[in-house]
MARVOLO-804840 format. One record per residue (C-alpha): x, y, z; residue in three letters. Coordinates in steps of 0.05 Angstrom, whole numbers. Example, Ala and Ser with C-alpha at 12.3 -4.5 7.8 and 13.67 -1.06 7.14 Angstrom:
<pts>
PT|px|py|pz|residuo
PT|246|-90|156|Ala
PT|273|-21|143|Ser
</pts>
This chain:
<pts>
PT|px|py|pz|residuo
PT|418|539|-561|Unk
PT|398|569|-497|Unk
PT|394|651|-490|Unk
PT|402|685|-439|Unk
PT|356|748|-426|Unk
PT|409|802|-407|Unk
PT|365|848|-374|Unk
PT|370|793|-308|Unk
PT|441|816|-301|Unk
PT|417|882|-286|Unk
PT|352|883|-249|Unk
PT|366|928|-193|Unk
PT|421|967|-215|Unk
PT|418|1047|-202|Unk
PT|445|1098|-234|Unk
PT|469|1107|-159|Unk
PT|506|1040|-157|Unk
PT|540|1064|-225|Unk
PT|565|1129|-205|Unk
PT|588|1089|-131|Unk
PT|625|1029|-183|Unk
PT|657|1083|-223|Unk
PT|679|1129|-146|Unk
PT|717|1067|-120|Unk
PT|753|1051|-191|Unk
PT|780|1122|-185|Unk
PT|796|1116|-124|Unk
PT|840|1046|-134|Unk
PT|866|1077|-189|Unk
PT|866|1142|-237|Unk
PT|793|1176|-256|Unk
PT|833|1170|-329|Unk
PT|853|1112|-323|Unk
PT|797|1066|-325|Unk
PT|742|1061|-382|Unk
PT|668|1043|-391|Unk
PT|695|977|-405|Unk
PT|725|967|-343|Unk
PT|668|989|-304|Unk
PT|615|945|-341|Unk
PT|667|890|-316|Unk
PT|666|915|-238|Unk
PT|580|915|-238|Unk
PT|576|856|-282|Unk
PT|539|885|-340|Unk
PT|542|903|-411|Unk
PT|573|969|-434|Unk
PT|512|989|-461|Unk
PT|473|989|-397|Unk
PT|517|1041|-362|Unk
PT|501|1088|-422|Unk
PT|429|1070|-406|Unk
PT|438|1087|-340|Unk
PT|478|1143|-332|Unk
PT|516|1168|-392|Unk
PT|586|1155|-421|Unk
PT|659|1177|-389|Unk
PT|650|1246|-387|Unk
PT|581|1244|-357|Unk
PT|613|1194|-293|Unk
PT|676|1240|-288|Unk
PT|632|1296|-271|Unk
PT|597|1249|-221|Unk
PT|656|1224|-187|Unk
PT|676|1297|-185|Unk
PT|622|1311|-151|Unk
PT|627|1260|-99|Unk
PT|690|1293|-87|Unk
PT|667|1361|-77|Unk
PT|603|1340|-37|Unk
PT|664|1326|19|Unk
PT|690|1394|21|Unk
PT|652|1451|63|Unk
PT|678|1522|65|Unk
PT|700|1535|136|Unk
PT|678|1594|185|Unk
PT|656|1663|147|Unk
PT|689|1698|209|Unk
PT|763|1672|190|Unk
PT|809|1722|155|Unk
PT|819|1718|83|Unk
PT|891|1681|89|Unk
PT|858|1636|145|Unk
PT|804|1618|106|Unk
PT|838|1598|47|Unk
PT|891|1564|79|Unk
PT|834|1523|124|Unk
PT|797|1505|59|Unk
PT|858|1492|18|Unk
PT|903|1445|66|Unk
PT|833|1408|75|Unk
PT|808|1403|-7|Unk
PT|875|1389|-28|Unk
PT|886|1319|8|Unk
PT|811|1299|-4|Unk
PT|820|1313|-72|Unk
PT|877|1265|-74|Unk
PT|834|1205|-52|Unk
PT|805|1210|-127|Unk
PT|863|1218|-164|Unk
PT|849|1253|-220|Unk
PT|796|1288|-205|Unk
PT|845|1350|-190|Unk
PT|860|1354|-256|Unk
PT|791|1347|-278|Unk
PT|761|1415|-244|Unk
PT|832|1442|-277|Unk
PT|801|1424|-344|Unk
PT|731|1441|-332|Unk
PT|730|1491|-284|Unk
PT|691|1497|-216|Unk
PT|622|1482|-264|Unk
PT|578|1434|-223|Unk
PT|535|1453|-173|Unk
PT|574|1411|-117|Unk
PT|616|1479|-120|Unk
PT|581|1524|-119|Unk
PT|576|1534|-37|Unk
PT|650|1529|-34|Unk
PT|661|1577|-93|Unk
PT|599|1628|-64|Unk
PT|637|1633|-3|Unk
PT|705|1638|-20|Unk
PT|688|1703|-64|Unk
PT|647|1725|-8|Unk
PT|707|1721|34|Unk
PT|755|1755|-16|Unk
PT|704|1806|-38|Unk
PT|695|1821|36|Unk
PT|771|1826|47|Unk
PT|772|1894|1|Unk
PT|798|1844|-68|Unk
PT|734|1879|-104|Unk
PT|748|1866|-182|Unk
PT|800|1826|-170|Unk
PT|769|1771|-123|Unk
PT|759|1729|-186|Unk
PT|838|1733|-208|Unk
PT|844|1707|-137|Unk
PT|805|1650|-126|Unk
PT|829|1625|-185|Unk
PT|897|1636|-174|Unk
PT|885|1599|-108|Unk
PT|848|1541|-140|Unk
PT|891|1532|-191|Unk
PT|959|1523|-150|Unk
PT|933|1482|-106|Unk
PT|896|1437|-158|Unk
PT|951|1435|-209|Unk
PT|999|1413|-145|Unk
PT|951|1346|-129|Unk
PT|943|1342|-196|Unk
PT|1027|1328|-214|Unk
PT|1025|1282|-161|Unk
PT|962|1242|-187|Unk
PT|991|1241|-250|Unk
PT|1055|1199|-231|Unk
PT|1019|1145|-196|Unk
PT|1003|1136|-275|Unk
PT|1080|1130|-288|Unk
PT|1113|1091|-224|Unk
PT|1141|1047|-267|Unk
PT|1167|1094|-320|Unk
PT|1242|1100|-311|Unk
PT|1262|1172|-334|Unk
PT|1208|1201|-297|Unk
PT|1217|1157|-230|Unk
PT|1247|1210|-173|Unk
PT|1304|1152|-160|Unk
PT|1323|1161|-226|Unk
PT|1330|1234|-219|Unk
PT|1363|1230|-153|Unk
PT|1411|1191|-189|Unk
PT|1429|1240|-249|Unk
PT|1441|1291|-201|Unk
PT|1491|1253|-157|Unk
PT|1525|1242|-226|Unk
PT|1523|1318|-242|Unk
PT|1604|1330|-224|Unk
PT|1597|1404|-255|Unk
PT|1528|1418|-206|Unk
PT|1534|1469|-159|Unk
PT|1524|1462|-76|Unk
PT|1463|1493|-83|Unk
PT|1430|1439|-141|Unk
PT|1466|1380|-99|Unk
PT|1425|1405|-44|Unk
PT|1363|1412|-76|Unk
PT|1372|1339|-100|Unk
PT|1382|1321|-24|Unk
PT|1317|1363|0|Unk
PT|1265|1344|-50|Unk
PT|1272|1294|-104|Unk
PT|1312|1245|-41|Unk
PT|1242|1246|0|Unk
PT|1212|1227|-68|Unk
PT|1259|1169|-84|Unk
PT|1247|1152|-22|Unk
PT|1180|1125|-30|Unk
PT|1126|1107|27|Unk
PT|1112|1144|83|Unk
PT|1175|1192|71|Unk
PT|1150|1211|5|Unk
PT|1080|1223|21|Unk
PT|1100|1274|74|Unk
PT|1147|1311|24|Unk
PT|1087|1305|-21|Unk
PT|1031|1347|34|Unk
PT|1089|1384|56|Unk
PT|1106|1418|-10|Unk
PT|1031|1424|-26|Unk
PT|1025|1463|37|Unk
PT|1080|1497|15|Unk
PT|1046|1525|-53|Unk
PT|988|1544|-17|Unk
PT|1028|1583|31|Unk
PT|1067|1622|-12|Unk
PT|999|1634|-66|Unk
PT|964|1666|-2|Unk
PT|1030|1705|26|Unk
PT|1037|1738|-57|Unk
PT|968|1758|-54|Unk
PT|970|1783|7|Unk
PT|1034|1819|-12|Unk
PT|1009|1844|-86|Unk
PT|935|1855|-76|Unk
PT|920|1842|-5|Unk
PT|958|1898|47|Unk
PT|997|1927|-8|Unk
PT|934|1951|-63|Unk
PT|863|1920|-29|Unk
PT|849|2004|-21|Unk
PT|871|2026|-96|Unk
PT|826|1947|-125|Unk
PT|777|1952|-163|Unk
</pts>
């Protein structure tokens, strides 16, 4: 019986090529979705040798994370506050998406790699400059947060497309069947969960609109609750 020396199936392989393997499964499908299984399979290897090379799931999360991240630059210090925010936000927000995810990830863990720290330097900068003082933390988290969690719901249902009572057509259809539901519901039905149901192009705008949406809105109650209305009493 003839054995086969396994270390030829991975001369040449980088911890580089690993973490590049384990960027384009997330982005053909879910950074949850796929396991160290699945990537041995894509580079050809043994399980064993990713550990050997870079680590186990959580270890390549953070990686493909940070490929993410390494994407995103702040934009111009000489923006205002809201400007800024909404620059960086309708920008991070689609890129994010591209590693689906990954938003939910940084929701977990928290801006904690280094990849962030420019983006997360200058946004406080920016806040702290804007007269937030104490509270510039509060913000940029709030901020973060929305935004994330919003790419983050939509991530998450590419996971369940083919779950029924969670598909938007379904929805659409329960409220059409709602004889007792007010103008007001019917209408909501019409203007978001229809786009949805929808699917393709249609949806994908109704998604980025409504993200832009959240943004909006996060930067127009700070402005409105710490911004104009108490940036001279923070702190």
């Amino acid at each position: 019986m003839t054995t086969t020396n396994p270390e030829r199936f991975h001369v040449g392989l980088t911890p580089q090529r690993v973490v590049d393997a384990a960027t384009e499964l997330t982005r053909e499908t879910h950074l949850m979705s796929w396991s160290i299984r699945d990537l041995a399979g894509r580079l050809g290897v043994a399980a064993s040798v990713i550990y050997h090379h870079v680590g186990g799931k959580d270890l390549l999360c953070r990686r493909v994370v940070e490929r993410m991240l390494e994407r995103i630059e702040p934009p111009g210090s000489d923006l205002p506050w809201q400007e800024w925010f909404r620059a960086l936000l309708y920008t991070a927000g689609p890129r994010a998406a591209e590693y689906p995810g990954a938003a939910k990830w940084m929701l977990m863990h928290g801006p904690t790699l280094p990849a962030a720290l420019p983006v997360l330097e200058a946004g406080m900068a920016v806040l702290h400059g804007a007269g937030f003082s104490t509270r510039s933390g509060m913000a940029y988290a709030a901020l973060l947060n929305n935004a994330m969690l919003t790419v983050s719901m939509g991530d998450d249902r590419l996971q369940h497309e083919g779950d029924g009572p969670r598909d938007h057509a379904s929805m659409m259809a329960e409220f059409e069947q709602m004889p007792t539901s007010s103008a007001g519901v019917r209408a909501m039905g019409q203007e978001v969960i229809r786009p949805f149901a929808e699917g393709g192009e249609i949806a994908m705008k109704m998604r980025w609109d409504y993200y832009r949406f959240v943004v909006d809105i996060t930067i127009a109650g700070l402005d409105a609750t710490i911004g104009r209305a108490g940036v001279s009493t923070a702190g």
